[in-house]
C-alpha positions in Angstrom: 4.8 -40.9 10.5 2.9 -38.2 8.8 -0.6 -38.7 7.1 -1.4 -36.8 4.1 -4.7 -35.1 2.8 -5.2 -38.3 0.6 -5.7 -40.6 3.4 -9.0 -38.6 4.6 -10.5 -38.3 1.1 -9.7 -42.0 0.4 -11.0 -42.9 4.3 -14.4 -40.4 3.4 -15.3 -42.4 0.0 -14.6 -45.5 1.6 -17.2 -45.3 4.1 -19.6 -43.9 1.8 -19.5 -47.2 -0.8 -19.3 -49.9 2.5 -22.1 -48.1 3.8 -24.2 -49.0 1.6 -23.6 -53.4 1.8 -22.4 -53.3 5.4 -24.3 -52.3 8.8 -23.2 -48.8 9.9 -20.5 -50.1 12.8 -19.4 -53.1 10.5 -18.8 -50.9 7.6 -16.9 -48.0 9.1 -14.2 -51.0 10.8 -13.7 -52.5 7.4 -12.5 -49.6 5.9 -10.5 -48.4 9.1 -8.7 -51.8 8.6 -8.0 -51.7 4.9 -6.8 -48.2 5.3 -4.2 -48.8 8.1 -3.4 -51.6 6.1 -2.6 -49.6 2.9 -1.0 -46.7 5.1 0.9 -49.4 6.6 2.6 -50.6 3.7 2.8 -46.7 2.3 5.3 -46.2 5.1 7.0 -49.4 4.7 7.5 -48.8 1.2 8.7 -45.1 1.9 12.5 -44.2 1.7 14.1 -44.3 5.4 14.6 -40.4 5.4 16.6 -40.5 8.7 19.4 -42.4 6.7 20.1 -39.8 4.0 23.4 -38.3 3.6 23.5 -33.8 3.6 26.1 -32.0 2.1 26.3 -28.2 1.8 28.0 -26.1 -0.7 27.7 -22.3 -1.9 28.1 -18.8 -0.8 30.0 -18.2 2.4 29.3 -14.6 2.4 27.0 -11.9 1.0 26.5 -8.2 1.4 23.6 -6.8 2.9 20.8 -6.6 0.2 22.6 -9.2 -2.0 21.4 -12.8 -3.1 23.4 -15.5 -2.2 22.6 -19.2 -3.3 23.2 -22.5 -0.7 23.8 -25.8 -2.1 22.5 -28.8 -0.6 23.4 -32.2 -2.0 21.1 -35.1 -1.0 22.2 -38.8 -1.3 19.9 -41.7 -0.8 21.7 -44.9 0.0 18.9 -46.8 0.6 17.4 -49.1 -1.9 14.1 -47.3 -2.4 13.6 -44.4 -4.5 13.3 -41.3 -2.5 9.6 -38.9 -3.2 10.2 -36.3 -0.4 9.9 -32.5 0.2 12.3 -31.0 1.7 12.6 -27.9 3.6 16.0 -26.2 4.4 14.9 -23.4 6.9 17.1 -20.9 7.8 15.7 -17.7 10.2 13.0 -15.3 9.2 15.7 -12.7 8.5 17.4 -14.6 5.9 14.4 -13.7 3.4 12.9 -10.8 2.0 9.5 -10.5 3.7 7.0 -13.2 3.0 9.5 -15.5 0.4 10.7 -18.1 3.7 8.4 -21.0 3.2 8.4 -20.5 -0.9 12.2 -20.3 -1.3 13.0 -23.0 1.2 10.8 -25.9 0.1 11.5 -28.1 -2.5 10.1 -30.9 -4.5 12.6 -34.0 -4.9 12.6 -37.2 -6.6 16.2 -39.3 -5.6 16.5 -42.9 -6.8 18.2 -45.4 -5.0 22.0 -45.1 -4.8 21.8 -42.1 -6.3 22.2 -38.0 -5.1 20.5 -34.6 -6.3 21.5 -31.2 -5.3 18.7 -28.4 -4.4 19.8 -24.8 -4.5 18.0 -22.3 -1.3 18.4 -18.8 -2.9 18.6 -16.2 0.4 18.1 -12.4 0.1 19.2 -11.2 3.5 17.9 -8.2 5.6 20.3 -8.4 7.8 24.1 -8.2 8.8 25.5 -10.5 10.9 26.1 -14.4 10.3 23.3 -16.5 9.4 23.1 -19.7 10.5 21.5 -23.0 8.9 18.4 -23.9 11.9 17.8 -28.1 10.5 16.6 -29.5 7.2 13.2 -31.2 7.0 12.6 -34.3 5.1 9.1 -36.2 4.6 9.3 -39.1 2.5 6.3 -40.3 1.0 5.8 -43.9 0.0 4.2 -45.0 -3.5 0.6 -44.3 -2.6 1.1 -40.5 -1.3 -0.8 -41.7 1.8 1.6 -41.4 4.3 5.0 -40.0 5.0 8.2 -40.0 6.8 9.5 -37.4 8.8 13.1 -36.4 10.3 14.8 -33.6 10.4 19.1 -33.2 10.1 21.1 -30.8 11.5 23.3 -29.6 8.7 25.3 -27.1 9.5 26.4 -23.8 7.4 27.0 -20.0 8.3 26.7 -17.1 6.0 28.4 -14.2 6.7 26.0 -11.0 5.3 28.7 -8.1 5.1 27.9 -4.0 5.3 26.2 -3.2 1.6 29.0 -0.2 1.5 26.2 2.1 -0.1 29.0 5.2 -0.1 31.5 3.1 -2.5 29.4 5.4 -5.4 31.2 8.6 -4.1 34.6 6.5 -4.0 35.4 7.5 -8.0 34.7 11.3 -7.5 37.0 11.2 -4.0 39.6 9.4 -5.8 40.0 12.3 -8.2 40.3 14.4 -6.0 43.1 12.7 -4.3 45.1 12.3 -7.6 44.8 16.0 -8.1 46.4 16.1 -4.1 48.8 14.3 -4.9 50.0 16.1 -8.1 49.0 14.1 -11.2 46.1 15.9 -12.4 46.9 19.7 -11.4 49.8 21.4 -10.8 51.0 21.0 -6.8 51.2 23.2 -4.3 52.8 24.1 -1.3 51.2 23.2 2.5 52.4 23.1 5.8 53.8 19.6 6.5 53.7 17.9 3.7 56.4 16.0 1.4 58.9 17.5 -1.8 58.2 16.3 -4.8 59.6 18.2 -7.5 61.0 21.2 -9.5 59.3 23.3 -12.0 58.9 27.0 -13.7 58.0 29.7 -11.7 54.0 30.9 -13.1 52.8 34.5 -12.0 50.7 33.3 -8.8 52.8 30.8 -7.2 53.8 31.8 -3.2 57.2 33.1 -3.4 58.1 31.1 -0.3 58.7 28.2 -2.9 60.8 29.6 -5.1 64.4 27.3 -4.9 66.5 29.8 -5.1 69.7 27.4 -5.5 68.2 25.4 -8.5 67.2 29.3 -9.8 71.1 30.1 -9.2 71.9 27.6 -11.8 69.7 27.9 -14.4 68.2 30.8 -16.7 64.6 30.8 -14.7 63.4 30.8 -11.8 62.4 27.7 -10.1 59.6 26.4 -7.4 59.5 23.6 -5.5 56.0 21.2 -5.5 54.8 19.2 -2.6 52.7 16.6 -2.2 50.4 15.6 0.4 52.8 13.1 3.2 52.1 9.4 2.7 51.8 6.5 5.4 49.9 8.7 7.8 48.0 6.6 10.3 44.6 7.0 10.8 42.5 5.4 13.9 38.7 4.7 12.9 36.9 4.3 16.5 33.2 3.2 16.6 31.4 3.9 19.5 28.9 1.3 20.1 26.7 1.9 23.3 23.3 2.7 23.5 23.5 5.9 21.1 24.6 4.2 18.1 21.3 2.1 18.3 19.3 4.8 17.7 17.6 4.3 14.3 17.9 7.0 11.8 15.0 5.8 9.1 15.2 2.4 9.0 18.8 1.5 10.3 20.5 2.0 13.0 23.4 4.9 13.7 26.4 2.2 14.2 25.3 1.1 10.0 25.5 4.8 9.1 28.6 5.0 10.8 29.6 1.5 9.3 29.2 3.2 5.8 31.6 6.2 6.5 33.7 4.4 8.2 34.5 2.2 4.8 34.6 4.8 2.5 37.0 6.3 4.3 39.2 3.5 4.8 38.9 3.0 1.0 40.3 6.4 0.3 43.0 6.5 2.6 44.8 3.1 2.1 44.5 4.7 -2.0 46.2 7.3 -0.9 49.1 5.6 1.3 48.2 5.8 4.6 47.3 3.0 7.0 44.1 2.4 8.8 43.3 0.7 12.0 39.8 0.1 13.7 38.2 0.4 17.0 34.9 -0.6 18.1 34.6 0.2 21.5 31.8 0.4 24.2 32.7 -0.5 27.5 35.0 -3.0 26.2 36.7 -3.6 22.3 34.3 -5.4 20.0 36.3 -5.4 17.2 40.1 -4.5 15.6 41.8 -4.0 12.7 45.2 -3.5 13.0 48.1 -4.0 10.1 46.5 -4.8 7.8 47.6 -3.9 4.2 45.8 -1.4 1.6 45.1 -4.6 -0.4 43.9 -6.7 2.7 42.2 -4.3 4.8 38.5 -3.2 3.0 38.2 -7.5 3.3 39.3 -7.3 6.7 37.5 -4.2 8.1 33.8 -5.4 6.4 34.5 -9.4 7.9 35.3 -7.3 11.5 31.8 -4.8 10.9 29.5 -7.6 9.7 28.6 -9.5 13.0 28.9 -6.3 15.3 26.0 -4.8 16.8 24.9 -2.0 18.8 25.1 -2.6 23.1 22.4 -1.2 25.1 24.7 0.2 27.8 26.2 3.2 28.2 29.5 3.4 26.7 33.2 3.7 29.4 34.1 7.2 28.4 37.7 7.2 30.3 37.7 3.6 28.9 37.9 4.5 25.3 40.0 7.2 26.0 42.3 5.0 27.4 41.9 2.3 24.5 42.7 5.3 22.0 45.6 6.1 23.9 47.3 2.7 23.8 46.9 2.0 20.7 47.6 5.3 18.5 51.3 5.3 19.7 52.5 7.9 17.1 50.8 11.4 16.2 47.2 9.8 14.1 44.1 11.0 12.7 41.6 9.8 14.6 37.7 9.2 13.7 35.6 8.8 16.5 32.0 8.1 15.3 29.5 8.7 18.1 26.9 11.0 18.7 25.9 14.9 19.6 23.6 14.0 22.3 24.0 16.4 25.0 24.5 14.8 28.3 26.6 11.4 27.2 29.0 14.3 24.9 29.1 16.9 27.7 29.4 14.7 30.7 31.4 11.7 29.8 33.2 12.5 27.0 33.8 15.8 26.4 36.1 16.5 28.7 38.5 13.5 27.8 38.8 14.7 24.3 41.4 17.7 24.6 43.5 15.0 25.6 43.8 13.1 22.4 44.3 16.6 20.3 47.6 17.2 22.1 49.3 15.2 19.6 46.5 14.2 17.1 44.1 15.3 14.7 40.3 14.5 15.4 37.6 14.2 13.7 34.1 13.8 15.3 31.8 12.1 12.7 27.9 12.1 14.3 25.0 10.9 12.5 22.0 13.4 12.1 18.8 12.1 11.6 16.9 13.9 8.5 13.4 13.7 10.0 14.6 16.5 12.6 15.1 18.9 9.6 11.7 18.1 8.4 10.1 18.9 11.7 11.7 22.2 12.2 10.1 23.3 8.9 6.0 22.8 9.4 3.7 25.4 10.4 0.4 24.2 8.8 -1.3 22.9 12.4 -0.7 23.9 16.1 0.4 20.5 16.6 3.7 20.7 13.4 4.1 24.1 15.4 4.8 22.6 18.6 7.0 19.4 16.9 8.9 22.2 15.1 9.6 23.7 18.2 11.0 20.2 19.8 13.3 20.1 16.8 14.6 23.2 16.7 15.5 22.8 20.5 17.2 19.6 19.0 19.3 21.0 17.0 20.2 24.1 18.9 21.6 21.8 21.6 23.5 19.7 19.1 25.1 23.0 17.5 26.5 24.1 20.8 27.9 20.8 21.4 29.4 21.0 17.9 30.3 24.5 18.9 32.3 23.3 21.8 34.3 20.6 20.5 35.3 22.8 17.6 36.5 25.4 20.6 39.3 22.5 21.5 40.0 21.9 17.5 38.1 19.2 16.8 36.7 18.7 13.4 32.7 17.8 13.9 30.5 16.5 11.0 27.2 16.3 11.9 25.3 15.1 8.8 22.5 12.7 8.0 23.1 9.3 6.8 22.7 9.9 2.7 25.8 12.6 3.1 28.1 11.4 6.3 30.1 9.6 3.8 31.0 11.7 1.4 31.6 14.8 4.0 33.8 12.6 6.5 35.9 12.0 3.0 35.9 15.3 1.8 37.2 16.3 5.4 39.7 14.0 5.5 40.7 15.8 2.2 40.8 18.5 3.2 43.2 17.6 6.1 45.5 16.5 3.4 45.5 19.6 1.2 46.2 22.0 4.4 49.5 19.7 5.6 47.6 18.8 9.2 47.5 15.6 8.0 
């Protein structure tokens, strides 16, 4: 039972008018009495709120920075009207910042038999799934003196998915692509890739195209097109020990990586090939495998959304190993980790040559842009000394570039506003030259 503010301003002017035809003692016990008595029957009168039915309805999933909207259907079976608030709390990260009490209360009026539904608007800050913590009901009798309180466990999980940022870049990449593959521009020859078609030899063209048998048997000489190789298969590997929870502004590396990681995917499934995924730290924390180009961006952001950076210090030899076993045919392969010095150098470096023998790798690392800032003051002794610190930075993460380029690796190191767009321009890139 739960008194209310009423009950102490009724208890106060009570007093106050027995006081004045009662002795002090005599006075105070009357109006104790006739209180309980009134909050008594307040109660009494109150709807049982541990006997009310909970439904939920509503969004099952969200992307980060979205609004999603929860249903919760009340019925009252008793046979007293229902005057309640109720409270459907969910965690602190559920809410934008200061909106948790105002957007999960509400006023409601139920009358007997009958059921209302109350809608909890959400505006996550955070990926992962979100789980429903208990709904709160005080029923208040016909007085407003006193209340009753339970609370019901009603369950319901939101899934808040990666906010995908980079899909703005996905238009610009696409054309690209399309000009690739020969329906925007005229195509041209590179190094592994796939005949497409015949045409009229322009001044230009590398002779090593000309078709000399289809020139044979017509008036003019004739070259041969190509177009990038479909169904390529292309490994996406997250790295998620203690270096991908480094925050970079306000989010961690592994979200950074998240982003490129899905623009990527995006792109290559447009353009034919298939995409698996690998998040790996000392064991797998999530795959992707098969999936279609129609299936897989709803498959790789349901696989992202709950996964989280481990502190530990990631199984070099055991990703290897992992990468190994699973890309079975010649791949392109993404690994997103960092350019830190001793985890690159130590561990991992030297297990990498052994995934170029036979595939194509790409070394995606997330920069952080407040290093760049650093390196350019000079206005105070102590900027002088910061830019020093970063300049040391970044020379150290240039020569570990520096050596994984040595064994063929393609290394982007760029901050999180342009990882995206590079690792797809990269990947490009790999298309237009035939080595992919």
């Amino acid at each position: 039972m739960a008194l209310t503010g009423r009950t102490a301003l009724i208890s106060a002017l009570g007093a106050l008018v027995v006081g004045f035809a009662l002795p002090s003692w005599l006075g105070i016990l009357t109006v104790q009495l006739v209180l309980l008595l009134a909050i008594l029957c307040d109660v009494a009168l109150a709807a049982p709120a541990r006997k009310l039915l909970f439904t939920r309805s509503g969004d099952t999933s969200v992307r980060l920075t979205g609004e999603a909207h929860i249903h919760l259907t009340v019925t009252n079976p008793s046979r007293r009207p229902l005057r309640a608030q109720v409270r459907d709390a969910w965690p602190p990260s559920s809410f934008q910042p200061g909106d948790d009490i105002p957007a999960s209360r509400h006023a409601l009026n139920v009358p007997a038999g009958e059921r209302r539904r109350l809608t909890t608007t959400l505006h996550p800050t955070r990926r992962g799934d979100h789980h429903a913590v208990r709904v709160t009901v005080r029923s208040y009798g016909p007085l407003g003196l006193a209340a009753r309180q339970c609370n019901h466990h009603v369950p319901w999980t939101l899934r808040v998915l990666p906010p995908f940022a980079s899909r703005k870049h996905l238009p610009a990449k696409l054309a690209r692509l399309r000009e690739l593959d020969g329906r925007t521009s005229i195509l041209t020859r590179g190094e592994g890739t796939e005949f497409d078609s015949l045409r009229d030899y322009t001044p230009g063209d590398d002779t090593r195209s000309i078709d000399w048998r289809a020139t044979a048997r017509q008036q003019t000489v004739a070259v041969r097109t190509w177009r990038p190789e479909r169904d390529r298969r292309i490994l996406l590997v997250l790295e998620t020990g203690r270096t991908s929870a480094g925050r970079v502004g306000d989010t961690p590396r592994l979200d950074a990586s998240m982003d490129a990681a899905l623009l990527l995917a995006a792109l290559a499934a447009r353009a034919g090939d298939r995409v698996d995924l690998l998040a790996y730290d000392r064991r797998i924390r999530a795959s992707v495998q098969g999936r279609t180009s129609r299936d897989l961006l709803p498959a790789l952001t349901d696989a992202l959304a709950p996964l989280e950076p481990e502190l530990v210090e990631a199984d070099a030899r055991g990703l290897a190993a992992t990468i190994h076993r699973h890309a079975t045919r010649r791949s392109l392969i993404v690994l997103f980790t960092g350019l830190d010095t001793a985890p690159m150098e130590e561990a991992l470096l030297p297990l990498l040559p052994t995934l170029t023998q036979r595939n194509e790798l790409i070394v995606a690392a997330v920069a952080d842009p407040r290093i760049e800032e650093l390196a350019a003051g000079r206005h105070t002794p102590q900027a002088v000394y910061a830019a020093a610190a970063a300049e040391q930075t970044r020379a150290a993460r240039r020569h570990t570039a520096d050596r994984l380029r040595h064994h063929g690796i393609t290394v982007i190191d760029s901050t999180p506003a342009h990882l995206a767009p590079d690792l797809a321009d990269a990947y490009l890139t790999l298309k237009s030259t035939g080595r992919l």
